[in-house]
C-alpha positions in Angstrom: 0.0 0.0 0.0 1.4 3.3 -0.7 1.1 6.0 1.6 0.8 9.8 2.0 5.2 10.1 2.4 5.7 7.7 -1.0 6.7 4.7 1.3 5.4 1.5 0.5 3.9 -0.2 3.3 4.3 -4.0 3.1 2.0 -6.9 4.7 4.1 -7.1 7.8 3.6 -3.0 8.4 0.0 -3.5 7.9 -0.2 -6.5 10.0 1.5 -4.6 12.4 -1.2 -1.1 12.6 -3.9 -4.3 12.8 -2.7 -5.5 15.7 -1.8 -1.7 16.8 -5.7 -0.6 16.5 -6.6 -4.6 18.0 -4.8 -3.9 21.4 -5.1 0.5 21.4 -1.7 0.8 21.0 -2.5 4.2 18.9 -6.4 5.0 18.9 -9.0 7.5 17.2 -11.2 9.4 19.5 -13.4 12.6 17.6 -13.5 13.3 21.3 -9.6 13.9 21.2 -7.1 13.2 23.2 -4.9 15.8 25.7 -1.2 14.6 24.9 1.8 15.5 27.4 2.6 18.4 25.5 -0.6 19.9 26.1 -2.2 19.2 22.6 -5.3 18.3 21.7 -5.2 15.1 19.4 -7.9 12.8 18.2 -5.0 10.5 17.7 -3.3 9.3 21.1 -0.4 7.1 20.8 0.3 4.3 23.4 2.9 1.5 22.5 3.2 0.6 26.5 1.6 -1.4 28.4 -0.4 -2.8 25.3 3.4 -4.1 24.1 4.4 -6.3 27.2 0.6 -7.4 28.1 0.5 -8.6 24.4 3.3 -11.1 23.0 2.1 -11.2 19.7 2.3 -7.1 19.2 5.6 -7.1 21.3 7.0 -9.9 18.7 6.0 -8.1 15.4 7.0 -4.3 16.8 10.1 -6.2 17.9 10.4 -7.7 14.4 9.7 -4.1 12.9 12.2 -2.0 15.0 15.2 -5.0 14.5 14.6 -4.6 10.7 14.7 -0.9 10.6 17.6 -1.2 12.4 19.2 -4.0 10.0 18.0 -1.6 7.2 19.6 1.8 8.6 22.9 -0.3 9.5 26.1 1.3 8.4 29.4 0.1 7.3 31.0 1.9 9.6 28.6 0.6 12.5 29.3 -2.0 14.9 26.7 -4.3 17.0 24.0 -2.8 17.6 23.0 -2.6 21.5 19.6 -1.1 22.0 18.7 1.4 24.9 15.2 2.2 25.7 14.1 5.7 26.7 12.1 5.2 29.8 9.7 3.2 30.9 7.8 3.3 27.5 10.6 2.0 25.0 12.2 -0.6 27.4 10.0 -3.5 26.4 10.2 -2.0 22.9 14.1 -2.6 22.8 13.6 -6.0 24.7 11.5 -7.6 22.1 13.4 -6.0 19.0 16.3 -8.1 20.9 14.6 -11.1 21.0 12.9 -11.3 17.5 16.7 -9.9 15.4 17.2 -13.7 14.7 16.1 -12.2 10.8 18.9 -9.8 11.1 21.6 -11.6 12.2 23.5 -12.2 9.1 22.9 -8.7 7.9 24.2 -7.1 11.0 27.2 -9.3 11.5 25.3 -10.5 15.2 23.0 -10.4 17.3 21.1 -7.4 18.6 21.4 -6.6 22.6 19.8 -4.2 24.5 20.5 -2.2 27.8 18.3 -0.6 30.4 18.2 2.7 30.9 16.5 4.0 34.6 14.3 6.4 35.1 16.1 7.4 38.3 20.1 7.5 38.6 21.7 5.1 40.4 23.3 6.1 43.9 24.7 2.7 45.1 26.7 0.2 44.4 28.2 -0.4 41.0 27.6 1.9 38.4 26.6 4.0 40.6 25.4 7.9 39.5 24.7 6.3 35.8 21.7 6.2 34.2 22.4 2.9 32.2 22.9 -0.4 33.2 26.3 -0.6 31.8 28.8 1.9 30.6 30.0 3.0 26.8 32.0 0.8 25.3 33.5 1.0 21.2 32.6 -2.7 20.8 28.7 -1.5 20.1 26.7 0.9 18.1 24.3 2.3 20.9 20.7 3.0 19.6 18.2 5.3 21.5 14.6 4.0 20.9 11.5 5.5 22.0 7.7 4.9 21.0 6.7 8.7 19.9 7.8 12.3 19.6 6.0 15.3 19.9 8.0 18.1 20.6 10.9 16.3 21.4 11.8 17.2 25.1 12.0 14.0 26.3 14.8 12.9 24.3 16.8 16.0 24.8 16.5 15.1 28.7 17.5 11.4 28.0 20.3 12.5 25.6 21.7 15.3 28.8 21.1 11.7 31.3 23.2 9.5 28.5 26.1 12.0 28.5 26.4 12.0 31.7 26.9 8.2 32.1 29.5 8.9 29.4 27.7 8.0 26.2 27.9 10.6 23.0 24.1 11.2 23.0 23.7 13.3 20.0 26.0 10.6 17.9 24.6 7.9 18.3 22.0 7.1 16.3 18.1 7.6 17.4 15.3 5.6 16.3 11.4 7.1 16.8 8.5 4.0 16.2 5.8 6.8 15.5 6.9 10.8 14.8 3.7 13.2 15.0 5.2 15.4 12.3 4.9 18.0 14.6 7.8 19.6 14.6 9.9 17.0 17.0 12.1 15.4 14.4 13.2 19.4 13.2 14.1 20.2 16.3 16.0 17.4 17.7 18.1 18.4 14.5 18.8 21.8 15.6 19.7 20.2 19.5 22.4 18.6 17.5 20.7 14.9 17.1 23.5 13.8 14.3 21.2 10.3 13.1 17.6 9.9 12.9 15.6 7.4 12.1 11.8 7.4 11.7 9.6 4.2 11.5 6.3 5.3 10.8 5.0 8.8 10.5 1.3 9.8 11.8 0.0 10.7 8.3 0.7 7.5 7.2 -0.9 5.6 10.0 -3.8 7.4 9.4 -4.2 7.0 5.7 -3.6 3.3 6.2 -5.8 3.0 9.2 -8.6 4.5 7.1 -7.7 1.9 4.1 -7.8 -0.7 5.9 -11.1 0.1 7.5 -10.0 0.5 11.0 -10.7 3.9 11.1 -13.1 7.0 9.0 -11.0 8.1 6.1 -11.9 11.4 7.1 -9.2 11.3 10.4 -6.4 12.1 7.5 -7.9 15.0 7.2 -8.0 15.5 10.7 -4.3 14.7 10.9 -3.3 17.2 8.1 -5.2 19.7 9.7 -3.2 19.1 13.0 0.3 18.7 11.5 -0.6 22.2 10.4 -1.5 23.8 13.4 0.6 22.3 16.3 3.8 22.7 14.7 6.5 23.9 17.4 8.5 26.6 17.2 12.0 26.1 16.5 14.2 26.7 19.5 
């Protein structure tokens, strides 16, 4: 199915938004929905709970995030190890570790994972880190979350990962669902280096309404959204 961007989505992608809309991992309301950033949305992304309570959806975003991973992989790159902005993404990473058996080959190994905390650590080993574990060269370190919106969350995680040590705005940063509302622009002018987008709204929407799920008029809706809640550049 082609979508709004160009991109082709495949069986597996639409497989995927099924079980998405199945569980309420990203839902339609015309009542709306009022997001962190204080927008108004009749389109509310979850990609929490709904992941670790179902193994089936964890398994095939899992399977999704390991391939765009395998597909974004870079001569230059070494294994990947995957780290989870907190708590939403760290059952993200998990699964995408578990289900790379596809990738293997591609990416010369397996794909790992580490946790990062919502609190810093102030015992023990590794203690004042944010990550279980500290930088190492043997690994190219991927930042995963479920969503932006106006991006602050990732600049606080990428201020917690260089201070355990890790170079935050190099390494690379991989977003399941990007609102297209501005977020992706400016984590480009905080000095995010690497990118990567899985799915954008627009396209959800377009496919959701093709494949039934939802009324073909929420694109609309969407457009009309994209349009008005874009944030200002800082």
């Amino acid at each position: 199915m082609e979508v709004p961007s160009g991109k082709d989505f495949t069986k597996q992608d639409l497989d995927l938004l099924k079980l998405m809309h199945c569980y309420g991992s990203i839902k339609h309301s015309k009542d709306g929905f009022t997001l962190k950033s204080g927008v108004r949305s009749e389109v509310y992304v979850m990609l929490r709970a709904d992941v670790t309570d179902n193994p089936d959806l964890g398994w095939a975003l899992g399977r999704k995030v390991a391939q765009v991973v395998a597909d974004n992989y870079r001569k230059s790159d070494k294994a990947p190890c995957l780290i989870g902005i907190p708590t939403a993404a760290t059952g993200i990473v998990a699964a995408a570790s578990l289900a790379a058996k596809d990738n293997i080959r591609s990416l010369g190994g397996p794909i790992s994972y580490r946790v990062m905390r919502e609190t810093v650590k102030d015992h023990g080993a590794g203690a004042d880190n944010w990550v279980n574990g500290a930088y190492d060269d043997k690994h190219t370190f991927w930042v995963v979350d479920n969503v932006v919106t106006d991006c602050m969350s990732k600049i606080e995680a990428a201020e917690r990962l260089t201070a355990s040590g890790y170079p935050a705005l190099e390494m690379p940063w991989l977003i399941v669902v990007d609102r297209q509302q501005g977020g992706i622009e400016r984590m480009k002018q905080h000095g995010f280096e690497r990118i990567v987008v899985t799915y954008g709204l627009l396209d959800i929407a377009y496919a959701m309404g093709e494949l039934g799920l939802w009324p073909k008029s929420v694109v609309k809706s969407v457009e009309e959204e994209i349009a008005a809640h874009q944030f200002l550049m800082a």
